[in-house]
N, C-alpha and C positions, 0 to 999 in steps of 0.2 A: 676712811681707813681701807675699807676694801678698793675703791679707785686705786690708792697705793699697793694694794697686795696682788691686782689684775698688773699694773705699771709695770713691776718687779719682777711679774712673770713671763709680759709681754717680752721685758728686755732680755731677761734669762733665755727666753725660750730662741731670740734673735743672736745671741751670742752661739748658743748652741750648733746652731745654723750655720753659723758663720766659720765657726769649727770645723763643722762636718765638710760644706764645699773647698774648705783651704785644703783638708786632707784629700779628697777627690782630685783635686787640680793638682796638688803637687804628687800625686799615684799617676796621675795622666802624665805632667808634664816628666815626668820620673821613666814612664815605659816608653816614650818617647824619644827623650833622648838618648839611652837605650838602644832604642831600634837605631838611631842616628850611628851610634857607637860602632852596634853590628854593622849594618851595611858598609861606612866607613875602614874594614876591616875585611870584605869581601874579597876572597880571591875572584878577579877576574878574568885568570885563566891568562894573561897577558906579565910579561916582563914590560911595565911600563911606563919605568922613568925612562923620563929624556926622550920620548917618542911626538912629533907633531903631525897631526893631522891636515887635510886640505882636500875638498871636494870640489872639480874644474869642471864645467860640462863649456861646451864648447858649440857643439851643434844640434839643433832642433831636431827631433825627430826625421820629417820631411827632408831635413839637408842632408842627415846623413845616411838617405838612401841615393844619394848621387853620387855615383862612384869617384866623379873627382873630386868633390868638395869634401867627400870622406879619407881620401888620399890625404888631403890638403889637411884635413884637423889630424890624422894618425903622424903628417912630419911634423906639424906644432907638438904635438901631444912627446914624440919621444926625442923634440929638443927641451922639453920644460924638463923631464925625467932629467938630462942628462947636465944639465948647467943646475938643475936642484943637487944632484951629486956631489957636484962639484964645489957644495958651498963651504965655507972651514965648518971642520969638527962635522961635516954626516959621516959617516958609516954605512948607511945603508939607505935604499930609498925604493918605496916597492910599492907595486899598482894594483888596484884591485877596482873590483866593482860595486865593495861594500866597505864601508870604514870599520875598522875596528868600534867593538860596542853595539854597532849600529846595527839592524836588519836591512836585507834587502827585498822584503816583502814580497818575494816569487817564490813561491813555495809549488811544489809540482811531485807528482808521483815518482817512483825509482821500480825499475824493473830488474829482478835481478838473473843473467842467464843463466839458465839450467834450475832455476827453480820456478817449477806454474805455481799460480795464484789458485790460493784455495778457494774456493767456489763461496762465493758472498763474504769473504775478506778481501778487502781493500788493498790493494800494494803499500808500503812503506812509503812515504812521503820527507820531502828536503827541501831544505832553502836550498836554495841555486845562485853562488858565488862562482867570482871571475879573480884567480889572484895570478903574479907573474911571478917570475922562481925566485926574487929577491921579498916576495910579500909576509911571508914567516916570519924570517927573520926581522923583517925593519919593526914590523906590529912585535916581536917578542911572543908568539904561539909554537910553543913546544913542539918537535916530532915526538909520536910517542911512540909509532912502529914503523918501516917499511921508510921509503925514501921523498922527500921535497919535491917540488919542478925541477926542471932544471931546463938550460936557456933554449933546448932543441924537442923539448917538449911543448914549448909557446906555439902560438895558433895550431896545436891541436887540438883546442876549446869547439866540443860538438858544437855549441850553438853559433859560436862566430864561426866556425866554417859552414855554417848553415847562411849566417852572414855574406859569407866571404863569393857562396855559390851562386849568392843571389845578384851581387855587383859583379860577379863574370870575374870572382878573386879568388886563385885555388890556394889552400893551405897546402902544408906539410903534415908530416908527422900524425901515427898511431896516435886513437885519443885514450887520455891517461886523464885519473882524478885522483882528490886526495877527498877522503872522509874526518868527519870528525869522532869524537869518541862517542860521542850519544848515538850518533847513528850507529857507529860499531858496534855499542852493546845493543842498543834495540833489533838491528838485521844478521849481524854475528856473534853472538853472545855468546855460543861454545865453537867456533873455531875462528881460525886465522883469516880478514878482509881482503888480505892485502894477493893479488892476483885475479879477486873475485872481478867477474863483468857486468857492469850494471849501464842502461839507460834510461834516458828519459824518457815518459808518455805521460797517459792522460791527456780529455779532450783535447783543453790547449795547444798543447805540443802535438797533437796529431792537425789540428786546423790552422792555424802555422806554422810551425816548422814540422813537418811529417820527418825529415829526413835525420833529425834529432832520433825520432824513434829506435831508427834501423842503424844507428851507429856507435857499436858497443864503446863504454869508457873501461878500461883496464883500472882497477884501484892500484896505486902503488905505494901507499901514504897514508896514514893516520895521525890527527896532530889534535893537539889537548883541546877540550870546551872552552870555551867564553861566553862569558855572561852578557850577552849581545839584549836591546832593546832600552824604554824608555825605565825601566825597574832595575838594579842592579840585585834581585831577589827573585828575577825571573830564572825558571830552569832552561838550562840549554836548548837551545832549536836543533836538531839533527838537520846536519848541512854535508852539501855537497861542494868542492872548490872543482870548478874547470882551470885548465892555463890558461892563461893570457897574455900576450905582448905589448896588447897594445889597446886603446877603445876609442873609435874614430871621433864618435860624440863629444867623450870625456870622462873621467873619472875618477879614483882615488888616489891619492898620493899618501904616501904613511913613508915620514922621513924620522931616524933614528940618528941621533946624534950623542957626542958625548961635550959634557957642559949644558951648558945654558940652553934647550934647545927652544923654547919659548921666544929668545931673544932672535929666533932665525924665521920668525913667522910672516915682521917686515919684508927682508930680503925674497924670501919665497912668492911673495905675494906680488912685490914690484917684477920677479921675473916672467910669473903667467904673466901678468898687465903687457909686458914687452911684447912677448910672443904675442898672447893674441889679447888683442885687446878690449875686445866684447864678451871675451867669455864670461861667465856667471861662475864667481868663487865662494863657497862656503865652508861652513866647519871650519876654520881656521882655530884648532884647536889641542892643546896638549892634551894625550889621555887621561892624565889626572884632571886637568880642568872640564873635561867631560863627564869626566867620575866623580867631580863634586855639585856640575850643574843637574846630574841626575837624581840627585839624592837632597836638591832645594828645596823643595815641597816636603818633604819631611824634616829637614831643617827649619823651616817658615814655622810647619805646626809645632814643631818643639820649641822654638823660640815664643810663639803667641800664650799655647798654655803654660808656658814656664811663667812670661810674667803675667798671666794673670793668677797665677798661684802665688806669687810671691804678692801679687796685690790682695790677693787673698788672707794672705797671713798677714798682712798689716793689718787689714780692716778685723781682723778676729783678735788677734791683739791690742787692737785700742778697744775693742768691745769689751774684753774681760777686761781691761783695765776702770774701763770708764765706769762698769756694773757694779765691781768692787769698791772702788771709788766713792760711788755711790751707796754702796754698803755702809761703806764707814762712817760716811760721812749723817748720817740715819742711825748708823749705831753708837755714834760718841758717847752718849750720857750710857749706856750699858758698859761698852767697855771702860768707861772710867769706873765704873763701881766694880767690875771685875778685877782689874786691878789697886782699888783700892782695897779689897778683902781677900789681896794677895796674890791677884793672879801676876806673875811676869811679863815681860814682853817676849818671850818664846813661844807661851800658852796663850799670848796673844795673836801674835802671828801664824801660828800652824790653823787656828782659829780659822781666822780670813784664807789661808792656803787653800784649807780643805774645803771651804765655800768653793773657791773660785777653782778647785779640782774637780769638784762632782761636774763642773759646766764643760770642763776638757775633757773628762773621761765622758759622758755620754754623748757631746762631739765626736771623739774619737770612735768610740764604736760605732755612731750611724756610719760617721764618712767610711770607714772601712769598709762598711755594707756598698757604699754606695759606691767606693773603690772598684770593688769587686766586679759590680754590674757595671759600671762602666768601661772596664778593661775588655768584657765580652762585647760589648758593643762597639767598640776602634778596635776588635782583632784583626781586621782586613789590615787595617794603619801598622801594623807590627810587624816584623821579622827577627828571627833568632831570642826571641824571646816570648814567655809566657804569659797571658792578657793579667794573671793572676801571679804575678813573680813574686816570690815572700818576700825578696830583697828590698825592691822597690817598694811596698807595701809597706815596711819597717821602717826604711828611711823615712817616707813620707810623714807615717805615724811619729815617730823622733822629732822629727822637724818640727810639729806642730805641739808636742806635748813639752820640749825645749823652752820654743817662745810662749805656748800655754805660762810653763811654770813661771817664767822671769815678769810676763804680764800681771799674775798673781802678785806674784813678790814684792811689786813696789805698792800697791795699796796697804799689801800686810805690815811691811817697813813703815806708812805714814801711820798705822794704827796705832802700832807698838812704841809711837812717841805720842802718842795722847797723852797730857798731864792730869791725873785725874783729879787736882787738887783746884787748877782751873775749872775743870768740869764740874767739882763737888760745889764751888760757888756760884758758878753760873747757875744750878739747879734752886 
């Protein structure tokens, strides 16, 4: 008898369990996806239907310090721009040195003229982009103060005429930048950017290119944030854009169409191949389908604990079924004499209910505990949402006090057809 009364316990005590982890996995898989929902919801800071992307590099390092083999990729480079134009339905088609979304991983000091550095603070710091006056608009990045490029401000980019002096290539044109708004509020917070003189330094930029130093950029342009990097829940980089015309090597192409522009990613691709045919093409990709490959890994996990939470709640489900089950099945001759001295099959069943209730309800409350502590430990895994969200918490609880009850239910249902008049003779 006691072997039976440890059995009973053992299994109780495993249904319990089973309980508690369903609730934990579906609280997980619950703030998960979630996070999925939020970041899928993210402003990017970008108008960005119908925009394809396209990464061309063209020349190696070494080649394109040869002034004619650099000549030679800048006329490939603004015949692919100009037959990409030309495909049905662009709009716009514009070059930069960084893709939308993406970093360009140079990040370098900003000196601002007419303000010195305060003594043991740091200058202001910026990513350092290359875009040409059509680059705005094809990406869809907002002006939000002051003016775009425009076409007689190209290669006034400091660093490519740092470029340009080195292959014996003089540019044109005063150099002009545009900012972005993070930068704006961190180096201008109470006044107006736009006129202000900034250049580049720091070590780098003095040990090669010195002449970057000495050559003020005029801001003219401030244009909205973007959620640039591998995280779409990253904060802004404060960036800086130079002009560009052109990039001997190679570059970005960010083409804006209307319709379909996914379906123009072929054509695009056979036209670099034309022109140059060794070149190295990547990214070939629509902003959205970058916007959804960045946010895979948090799809993946929301997908894996989803089902094993829903595997979860199966296995706690046949648990309370098969313990009750077993209940009943151990208690027939009881409940037949219950019912023969009157009891119904309502007072039968609530009976069995509340058995196999006290096993969901203290399920329930561990896993909630255990909810809890687990939301604190995947906080890094979250965005726009809290480790401890009531909502999700409740749902989860729901979910499992739901299939809890209906698991109950059907043992209670077999009890409550016991006949106790078979049972009285079997005795």
């Amino acid at each position: 008898m006691s072997g039976s009364v440890r059995k009973q316990r053992l299994q109780r005590g495993l249904v319990v369990a089973q309980v508690a982890m369903s609730v934990v996995l579906l609280a997980g898989a619950g703030l998960l996806t979630r996070t999925l929902i939020q970041l899928s919801r993210v402003d990017t800071g970008l108008d960005a239907e119908q925009v394809l992307t396209m990464r061309v590099t063209q020349l190696t390092r070494s080649e394109s310090r040869d002034a004619a083999t650099s000549a030679a990729g800048r006329q490939r480079f603004d015949e692919m721009r100009r037959e990409l134009a030309a495909l049905p339905g662009v709009i716009a088609v514009g070059v930069g040195s960084t893709l939308p979304l993406r970093t360009s991983g140079f990040v370098n000091d900003v000196k601002v003229e007419g303000r010195p550095l305060v003594a043991g603070q740091p200058p202001a710091r910026a990513e350092q982009r290359s875009a040409d006056a059509s680059y705005f608009r094809a990406a869809g990045i907002p002006l939000v103060r002051g003016s775009m490029f425009t076409a007689s401000d190209e290669s006034s980019n400091a660093g490519f005429r740092a470029l340009q002096q080195r292959d014996g290539v003089m540019g044109a044109g005063a150099p002009v930048a545009i900012i972005n708004k993070a930068y704006a509020d961190r180096v201008f917070p109470n006044e107006d950017p736009i006129g202000k003189q900034v250049a580049w330094t720091g070590q780098i930029v003095r040990e090669l290119y010195p002449s970057m130093e000495k050559e003020l950029m005029t801001i003219i342009g401030v244009v909205g944030n973007t959620r640039d990097g591998e995280r779409l829940d990253a904060e802004p980089v404060p960036t800086l854009y130079s002009p560009v015309d052109h990039m001997p090597s190679g570059g970005g192409f960010v083409i804006r169409a209307v319709g379909n522009v996914s379906a123009l990613a072929a054509s695009a691709t056979r036209i670099v191949r034309r022109i140059a045919p060794t070149a190295l093409i990547e990214d070939v990709l629509t902003i959205q389908a970058y916007k959804d490959r960045s946010i895979s890994t948090q799809r993946l996990n929301a997908a894996l604990i989803s089902a094993f939470g829903v595997l979860a709640l199966v296995v706690a489900a046949v648990g309370i079924g098969g313990v009750l089950a077993f209940s009943v099945s151990a208690r027939t001759n009881e409940i037949g004499i219950r019912m023969s001295l009157g009891a119904d099959r309502g007072i039968i069943e609530r009976m069995i209910l509340r058995e196999g209730g006290r096993l969901v309800v203290v399920g329930l409350s561990l896993g909630l505990a255990g909810a809890v502590v687990a939301g604190r430990i995947v906080r890094g895994m979250l965005f726009g949402i809290s480790p401890n969200d009531p909502i999700t918490l409740v749902t989860a609880a729901l979910a499992m006090a739901v299939i809890g009850i209906v698991a109950c239910w059907i043992p209670a249902l077999s009890a409550a057809r016991v006949d106790p008049v078979i049972t009285m003779r079997a005795q």
